[in-house]
NUDOPA-500565 format. One line per field, with one value per atom (N, C-alpha, C, O, CB): residue number from 1; residue in one letter; atom name; x, y, z. Coordinates in pm, 1 decimal. Last residue first. Glycine has a CB too. Layout:
<atoms>
keti [NUM|...]
zake [A|...]
vexdo [CA|...]
xx [X|...]
yy [Y|...]
zz [Z|...]
</atoms>
This chain:
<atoms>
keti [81|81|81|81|81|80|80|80|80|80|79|79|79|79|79|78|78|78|78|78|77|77|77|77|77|76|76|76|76|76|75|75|75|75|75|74|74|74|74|74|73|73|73|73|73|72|72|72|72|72|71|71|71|71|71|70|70|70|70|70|69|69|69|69|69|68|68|68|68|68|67|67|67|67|67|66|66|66|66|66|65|65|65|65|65|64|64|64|64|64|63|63|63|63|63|62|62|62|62|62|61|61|61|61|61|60|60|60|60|60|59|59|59|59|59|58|58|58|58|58|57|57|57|57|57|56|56|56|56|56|55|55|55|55|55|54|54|54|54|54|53|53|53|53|53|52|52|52|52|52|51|51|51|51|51|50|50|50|50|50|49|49|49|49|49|48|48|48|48|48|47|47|47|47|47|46|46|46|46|46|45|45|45|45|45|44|44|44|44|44|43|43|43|43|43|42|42|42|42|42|41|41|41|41|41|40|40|40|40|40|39|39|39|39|39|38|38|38|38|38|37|37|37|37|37|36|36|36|36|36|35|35|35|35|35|34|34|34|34|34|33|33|33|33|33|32|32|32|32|32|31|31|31|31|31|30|30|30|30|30|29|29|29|29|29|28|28|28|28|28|27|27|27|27|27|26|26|26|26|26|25|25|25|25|25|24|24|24|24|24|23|23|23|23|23|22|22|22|22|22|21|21|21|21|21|20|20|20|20|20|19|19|19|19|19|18|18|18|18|18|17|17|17|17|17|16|16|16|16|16|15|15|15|15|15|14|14|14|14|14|13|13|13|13|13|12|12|12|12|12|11|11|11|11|11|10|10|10|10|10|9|9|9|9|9|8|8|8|8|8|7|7|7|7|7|6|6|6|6|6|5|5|5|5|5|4|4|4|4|4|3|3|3|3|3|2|2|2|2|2|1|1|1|1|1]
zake [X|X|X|X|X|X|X|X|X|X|X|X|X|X|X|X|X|X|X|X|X|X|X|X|X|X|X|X|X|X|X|X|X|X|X|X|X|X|X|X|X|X|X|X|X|X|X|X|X|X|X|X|X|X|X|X|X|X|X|X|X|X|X|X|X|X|X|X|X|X|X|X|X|X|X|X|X|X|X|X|X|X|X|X|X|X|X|X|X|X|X|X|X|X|X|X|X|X|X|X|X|X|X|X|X|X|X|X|X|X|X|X|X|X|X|X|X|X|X|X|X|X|X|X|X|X|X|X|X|X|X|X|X|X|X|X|X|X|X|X|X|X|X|X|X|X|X|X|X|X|X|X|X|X|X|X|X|X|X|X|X|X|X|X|X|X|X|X|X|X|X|X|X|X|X|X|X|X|X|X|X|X|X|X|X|X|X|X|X|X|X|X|X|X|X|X|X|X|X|X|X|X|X|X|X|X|X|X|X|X|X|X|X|X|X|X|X|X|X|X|X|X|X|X|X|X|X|X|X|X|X|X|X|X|X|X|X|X|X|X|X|X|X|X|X|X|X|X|X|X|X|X|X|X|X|X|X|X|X|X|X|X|X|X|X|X|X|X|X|X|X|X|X|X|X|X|X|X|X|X|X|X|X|X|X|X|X|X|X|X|X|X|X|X|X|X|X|X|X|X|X|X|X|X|X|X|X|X|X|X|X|X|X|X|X|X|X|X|X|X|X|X|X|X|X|X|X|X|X|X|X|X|X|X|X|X|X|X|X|X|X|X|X|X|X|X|X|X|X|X|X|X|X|X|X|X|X|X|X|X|X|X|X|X|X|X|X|X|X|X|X|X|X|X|X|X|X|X|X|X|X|X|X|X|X|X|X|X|X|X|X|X|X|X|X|X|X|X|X|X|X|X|X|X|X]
vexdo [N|CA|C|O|CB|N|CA|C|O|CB|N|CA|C|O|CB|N|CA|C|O|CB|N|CA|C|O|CB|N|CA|C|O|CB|N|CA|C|O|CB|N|CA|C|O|CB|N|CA|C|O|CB|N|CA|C|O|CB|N|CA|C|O|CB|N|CA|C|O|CB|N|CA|C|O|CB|N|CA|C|O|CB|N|CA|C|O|CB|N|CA|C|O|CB|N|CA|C|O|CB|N|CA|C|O|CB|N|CA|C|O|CB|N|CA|C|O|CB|N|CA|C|O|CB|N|CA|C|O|CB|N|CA|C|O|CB|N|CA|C|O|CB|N|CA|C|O|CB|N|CA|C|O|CB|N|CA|C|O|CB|N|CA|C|O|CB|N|CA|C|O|CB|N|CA|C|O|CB|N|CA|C|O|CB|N|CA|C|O|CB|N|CA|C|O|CB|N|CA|C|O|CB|N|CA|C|O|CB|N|CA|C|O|CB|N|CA|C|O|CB|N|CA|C|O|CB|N|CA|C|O|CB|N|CA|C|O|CB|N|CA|C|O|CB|N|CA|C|O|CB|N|CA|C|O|CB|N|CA|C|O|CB|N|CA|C|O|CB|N|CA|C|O|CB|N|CA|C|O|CB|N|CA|C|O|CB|N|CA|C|O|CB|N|CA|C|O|CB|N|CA|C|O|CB|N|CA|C|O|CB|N|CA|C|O|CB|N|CA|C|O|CB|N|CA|C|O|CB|N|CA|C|O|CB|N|CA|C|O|CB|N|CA|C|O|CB|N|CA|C|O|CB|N|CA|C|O|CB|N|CA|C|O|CB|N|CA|C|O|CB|N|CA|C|O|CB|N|CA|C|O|CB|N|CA|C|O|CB|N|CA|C|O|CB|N|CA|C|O|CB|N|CA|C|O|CB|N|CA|C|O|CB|N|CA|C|O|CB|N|CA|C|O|CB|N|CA|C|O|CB|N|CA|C|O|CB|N|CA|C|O|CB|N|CA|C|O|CB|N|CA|C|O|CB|N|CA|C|O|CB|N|CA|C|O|CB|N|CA|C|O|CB|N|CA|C|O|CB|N|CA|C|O|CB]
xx [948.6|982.3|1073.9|1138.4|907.8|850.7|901.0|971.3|1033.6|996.8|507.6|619.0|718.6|660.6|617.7|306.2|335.2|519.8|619.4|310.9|141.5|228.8|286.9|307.9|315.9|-45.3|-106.7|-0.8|-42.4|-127.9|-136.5|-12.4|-80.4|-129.8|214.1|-342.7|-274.4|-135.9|-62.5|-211.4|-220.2|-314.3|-251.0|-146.9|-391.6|-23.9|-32.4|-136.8|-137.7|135.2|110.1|13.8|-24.4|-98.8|-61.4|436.3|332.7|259.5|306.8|381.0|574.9|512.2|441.2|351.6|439.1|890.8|750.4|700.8|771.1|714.8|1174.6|1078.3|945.9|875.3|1088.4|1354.0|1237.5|1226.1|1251.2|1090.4|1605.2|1613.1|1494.0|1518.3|1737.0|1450.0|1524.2|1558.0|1547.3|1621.0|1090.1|1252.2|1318.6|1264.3|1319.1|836.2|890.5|995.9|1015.2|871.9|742.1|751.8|807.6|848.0|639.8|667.1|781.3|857.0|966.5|745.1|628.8|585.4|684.7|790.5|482.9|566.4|688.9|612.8|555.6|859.4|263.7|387.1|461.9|424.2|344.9|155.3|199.5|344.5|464.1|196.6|-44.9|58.5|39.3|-52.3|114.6|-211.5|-221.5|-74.7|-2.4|-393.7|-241.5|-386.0|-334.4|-406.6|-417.4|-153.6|-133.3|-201.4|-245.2|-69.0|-209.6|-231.3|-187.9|-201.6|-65.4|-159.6|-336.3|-322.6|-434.6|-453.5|128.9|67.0|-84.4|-148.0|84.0|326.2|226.0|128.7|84.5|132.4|636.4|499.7|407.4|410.1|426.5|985.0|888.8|771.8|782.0|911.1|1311.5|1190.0|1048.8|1009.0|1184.3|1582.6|1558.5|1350.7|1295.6|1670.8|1544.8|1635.6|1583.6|1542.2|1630.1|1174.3|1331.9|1415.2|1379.5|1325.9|1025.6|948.9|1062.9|1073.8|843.5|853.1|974.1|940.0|853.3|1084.9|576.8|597.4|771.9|780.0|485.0|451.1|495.7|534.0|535.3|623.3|81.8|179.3|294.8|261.1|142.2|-111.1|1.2|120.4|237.4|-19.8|-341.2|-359.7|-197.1|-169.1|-518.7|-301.7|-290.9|-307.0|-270.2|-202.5|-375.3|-350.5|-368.1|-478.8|-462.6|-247.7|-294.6|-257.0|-154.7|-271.5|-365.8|-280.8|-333.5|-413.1|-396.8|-305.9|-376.4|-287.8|-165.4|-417.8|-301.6|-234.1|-322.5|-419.7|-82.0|-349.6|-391.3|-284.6|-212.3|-550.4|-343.6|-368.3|-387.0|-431.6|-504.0|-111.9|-221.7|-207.4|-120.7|-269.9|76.5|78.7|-43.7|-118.8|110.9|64.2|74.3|58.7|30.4|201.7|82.8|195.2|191.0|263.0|238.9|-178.2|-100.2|17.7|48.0|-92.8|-281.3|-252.4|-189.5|-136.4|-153.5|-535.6|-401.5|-398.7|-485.0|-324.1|-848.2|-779.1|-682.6|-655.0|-805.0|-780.4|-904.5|-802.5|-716.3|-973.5|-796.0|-785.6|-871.6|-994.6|-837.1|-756.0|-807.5|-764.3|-708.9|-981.1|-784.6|-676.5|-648.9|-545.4|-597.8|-1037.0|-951.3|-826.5|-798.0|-875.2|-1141.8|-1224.3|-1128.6|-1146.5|-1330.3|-930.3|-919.0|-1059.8|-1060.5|-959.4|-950.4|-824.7|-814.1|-719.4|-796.4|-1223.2|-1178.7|-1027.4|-1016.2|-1151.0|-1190.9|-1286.3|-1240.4|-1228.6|-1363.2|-1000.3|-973.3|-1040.3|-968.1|-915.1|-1141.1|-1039.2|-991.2|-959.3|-953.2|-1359.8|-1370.2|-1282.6|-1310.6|-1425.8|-1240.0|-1295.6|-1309.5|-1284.2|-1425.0|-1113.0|-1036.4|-1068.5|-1005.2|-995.8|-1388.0|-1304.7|-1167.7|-1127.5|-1210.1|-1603.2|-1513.4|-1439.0|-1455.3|-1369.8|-1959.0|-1824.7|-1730.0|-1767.9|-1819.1]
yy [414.7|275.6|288.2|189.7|188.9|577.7|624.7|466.5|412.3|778.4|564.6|553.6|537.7|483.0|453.2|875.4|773.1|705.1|772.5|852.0|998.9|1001.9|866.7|763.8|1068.4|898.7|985.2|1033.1|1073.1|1129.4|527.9|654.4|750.7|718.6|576.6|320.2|400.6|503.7|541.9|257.4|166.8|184.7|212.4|164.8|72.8|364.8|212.4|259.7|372.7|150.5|369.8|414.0|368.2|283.4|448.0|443.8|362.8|427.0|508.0|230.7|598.7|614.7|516.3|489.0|709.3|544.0|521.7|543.7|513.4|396.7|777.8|675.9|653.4|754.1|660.6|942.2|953.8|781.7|691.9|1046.7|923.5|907.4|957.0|1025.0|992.5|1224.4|1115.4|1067.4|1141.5|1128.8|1328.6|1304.3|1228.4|1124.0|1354.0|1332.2|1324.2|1338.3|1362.8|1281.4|1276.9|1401.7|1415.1|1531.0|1461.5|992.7|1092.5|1240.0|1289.7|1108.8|885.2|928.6|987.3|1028.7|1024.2|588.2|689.2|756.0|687.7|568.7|583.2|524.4|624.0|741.2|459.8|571.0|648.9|633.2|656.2|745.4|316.4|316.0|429.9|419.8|184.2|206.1|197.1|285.5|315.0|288.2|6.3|121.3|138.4|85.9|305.1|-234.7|-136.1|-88.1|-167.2|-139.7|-441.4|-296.1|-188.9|-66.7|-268.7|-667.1|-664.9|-537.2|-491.4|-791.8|-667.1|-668.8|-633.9|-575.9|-832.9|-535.1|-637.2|-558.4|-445.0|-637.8|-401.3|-391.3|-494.5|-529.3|-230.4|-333.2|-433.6|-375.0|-301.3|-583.4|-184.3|-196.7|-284.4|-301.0|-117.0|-276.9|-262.9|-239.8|-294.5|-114.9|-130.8|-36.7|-83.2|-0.9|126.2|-230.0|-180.7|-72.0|45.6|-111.8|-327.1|-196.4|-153.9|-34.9|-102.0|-669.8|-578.6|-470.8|-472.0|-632.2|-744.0|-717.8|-648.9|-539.3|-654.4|-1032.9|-879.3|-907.2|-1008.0|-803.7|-1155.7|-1123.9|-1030.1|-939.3|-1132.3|-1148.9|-1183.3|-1181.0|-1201.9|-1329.2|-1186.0|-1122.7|-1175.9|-1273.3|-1198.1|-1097.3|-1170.8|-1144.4|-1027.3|-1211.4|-942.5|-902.6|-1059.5|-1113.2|-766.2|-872.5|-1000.8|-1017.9|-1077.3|-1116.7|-683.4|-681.2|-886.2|-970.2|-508.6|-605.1|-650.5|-664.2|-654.4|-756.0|-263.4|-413.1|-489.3|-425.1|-382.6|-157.9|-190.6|-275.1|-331.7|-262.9|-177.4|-58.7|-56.1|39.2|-15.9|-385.5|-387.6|-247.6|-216.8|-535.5|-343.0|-333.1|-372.4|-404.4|-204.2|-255.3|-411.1|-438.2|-547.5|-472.2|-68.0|-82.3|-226.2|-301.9|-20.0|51.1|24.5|-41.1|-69.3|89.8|-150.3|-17.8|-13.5|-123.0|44.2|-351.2|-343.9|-189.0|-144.2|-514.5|-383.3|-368.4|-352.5|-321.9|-290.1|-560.9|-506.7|-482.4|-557.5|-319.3|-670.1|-736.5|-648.9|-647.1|-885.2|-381.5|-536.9|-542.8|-451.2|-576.0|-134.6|-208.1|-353.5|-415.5|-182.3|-32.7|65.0|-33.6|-9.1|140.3|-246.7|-197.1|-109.4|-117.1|-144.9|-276.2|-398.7|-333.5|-426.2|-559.5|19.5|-82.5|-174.2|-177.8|-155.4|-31.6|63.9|23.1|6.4|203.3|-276.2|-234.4|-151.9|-194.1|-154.3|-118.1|-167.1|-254.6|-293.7|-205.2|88.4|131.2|22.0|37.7|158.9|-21.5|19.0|81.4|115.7|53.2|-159.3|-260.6|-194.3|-256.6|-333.6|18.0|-45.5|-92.9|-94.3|-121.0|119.2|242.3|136.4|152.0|407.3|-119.8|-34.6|61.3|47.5|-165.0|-174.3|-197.9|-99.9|16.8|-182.4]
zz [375.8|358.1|305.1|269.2|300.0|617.7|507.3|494.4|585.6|517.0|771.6|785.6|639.8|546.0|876.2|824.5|737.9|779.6|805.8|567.6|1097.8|1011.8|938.3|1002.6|1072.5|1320.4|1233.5|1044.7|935.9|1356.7|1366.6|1387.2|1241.0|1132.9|1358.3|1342.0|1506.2|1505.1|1596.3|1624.0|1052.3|1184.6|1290.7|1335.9|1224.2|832.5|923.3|1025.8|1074.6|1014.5|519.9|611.6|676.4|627.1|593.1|372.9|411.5|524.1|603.8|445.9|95.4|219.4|271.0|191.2|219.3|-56.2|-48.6|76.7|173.2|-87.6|-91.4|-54.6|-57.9|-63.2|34.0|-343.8|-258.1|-240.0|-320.3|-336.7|-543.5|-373.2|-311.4|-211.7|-301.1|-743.7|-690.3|-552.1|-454.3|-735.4|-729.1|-748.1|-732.1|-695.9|-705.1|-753.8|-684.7|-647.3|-528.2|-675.1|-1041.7|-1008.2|-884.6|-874.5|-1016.1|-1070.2|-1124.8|-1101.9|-1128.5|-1222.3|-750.0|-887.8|-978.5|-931.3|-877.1|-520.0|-595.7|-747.1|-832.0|-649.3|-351.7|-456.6|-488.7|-485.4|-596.1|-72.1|-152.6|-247.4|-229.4|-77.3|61.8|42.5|-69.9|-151.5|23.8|370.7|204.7|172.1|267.2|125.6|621.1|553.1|425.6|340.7|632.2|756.9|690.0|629.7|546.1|639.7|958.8|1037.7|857.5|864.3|1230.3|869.9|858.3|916.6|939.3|952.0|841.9|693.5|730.8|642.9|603.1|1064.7|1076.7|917.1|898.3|1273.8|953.7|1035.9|966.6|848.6|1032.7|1013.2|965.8|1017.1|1115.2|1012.5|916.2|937.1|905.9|790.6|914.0|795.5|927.2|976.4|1071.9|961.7|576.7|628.0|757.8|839.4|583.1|456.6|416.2|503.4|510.9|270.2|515.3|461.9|444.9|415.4|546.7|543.4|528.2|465.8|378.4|459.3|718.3|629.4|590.1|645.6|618.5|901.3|867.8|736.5|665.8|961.2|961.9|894.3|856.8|780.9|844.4|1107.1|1187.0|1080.6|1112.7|1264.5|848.0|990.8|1035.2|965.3|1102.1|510.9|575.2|724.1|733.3|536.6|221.2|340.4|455.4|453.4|364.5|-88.3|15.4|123.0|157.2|-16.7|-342.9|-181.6|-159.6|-201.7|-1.1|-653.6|-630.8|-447.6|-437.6|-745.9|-871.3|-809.2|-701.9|-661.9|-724.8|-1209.5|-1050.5|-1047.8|-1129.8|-1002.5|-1485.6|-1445.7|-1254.1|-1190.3|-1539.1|-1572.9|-1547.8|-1440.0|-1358.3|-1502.3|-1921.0|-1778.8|-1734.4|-1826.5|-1728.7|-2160.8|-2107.4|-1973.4|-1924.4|-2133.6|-2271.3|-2245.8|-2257.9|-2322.9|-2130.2|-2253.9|-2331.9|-2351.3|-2467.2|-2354.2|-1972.6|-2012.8|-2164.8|-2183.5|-1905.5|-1880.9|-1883.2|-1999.6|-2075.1|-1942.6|-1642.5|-1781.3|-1780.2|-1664.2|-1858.7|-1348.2|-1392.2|-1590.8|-1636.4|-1260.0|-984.4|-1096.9|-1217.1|-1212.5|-1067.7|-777.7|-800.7|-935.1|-995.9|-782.0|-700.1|-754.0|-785.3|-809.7|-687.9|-618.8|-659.1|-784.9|-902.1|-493.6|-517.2|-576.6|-656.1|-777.7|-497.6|-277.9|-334.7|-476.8|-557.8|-193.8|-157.2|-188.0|-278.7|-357.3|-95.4|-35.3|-138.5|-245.7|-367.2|-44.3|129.5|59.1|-88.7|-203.7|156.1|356.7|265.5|125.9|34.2|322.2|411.0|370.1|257.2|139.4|484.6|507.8|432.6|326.1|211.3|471.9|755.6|627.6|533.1|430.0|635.8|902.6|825.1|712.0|606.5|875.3|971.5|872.7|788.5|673.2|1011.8|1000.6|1085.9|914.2|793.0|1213.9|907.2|856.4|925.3|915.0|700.7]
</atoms>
């Protein structure tokens, strides 16, 4: 299995379909990675949906006006969505 499969492996084990939170919520999300597919990452920016490795959500603790990080095959730094 290459590092992608496993990456994404983990991904879909991590955030798949699974229990809901108090709230109601579901504790995951689910991807649907497609090959040739882009993606909008906002402000002008797109990348191919089967190159993205994973994503650093906004937390609370973050602050305001933070972006999400995305993680893309073949670059060592995240691009700021």
């Amino acid at each position: 299995m290459s590092v992608i499969g496993g990456v994404l492996s983990w991904f879909r084990d991590a955030f798949g379909p699974g229990p809901r939170t108090a709230d109601g919520r579901r504790s995951g999300g689910s991807m649907d990675i497609k090959r040739d597919r882009m993606v909008f990452l906002g402000y002008g920016k797109y990348w191919r949906s089967d190159a993205i490795i994973g994503l650093m959500p906004i937390e609370e603790e973050r602050g305001p006006k933070r972006r999400t990080n995305v993680f893309v095959q073949g670059r060592v730094e995240p691009i700021i969505a």
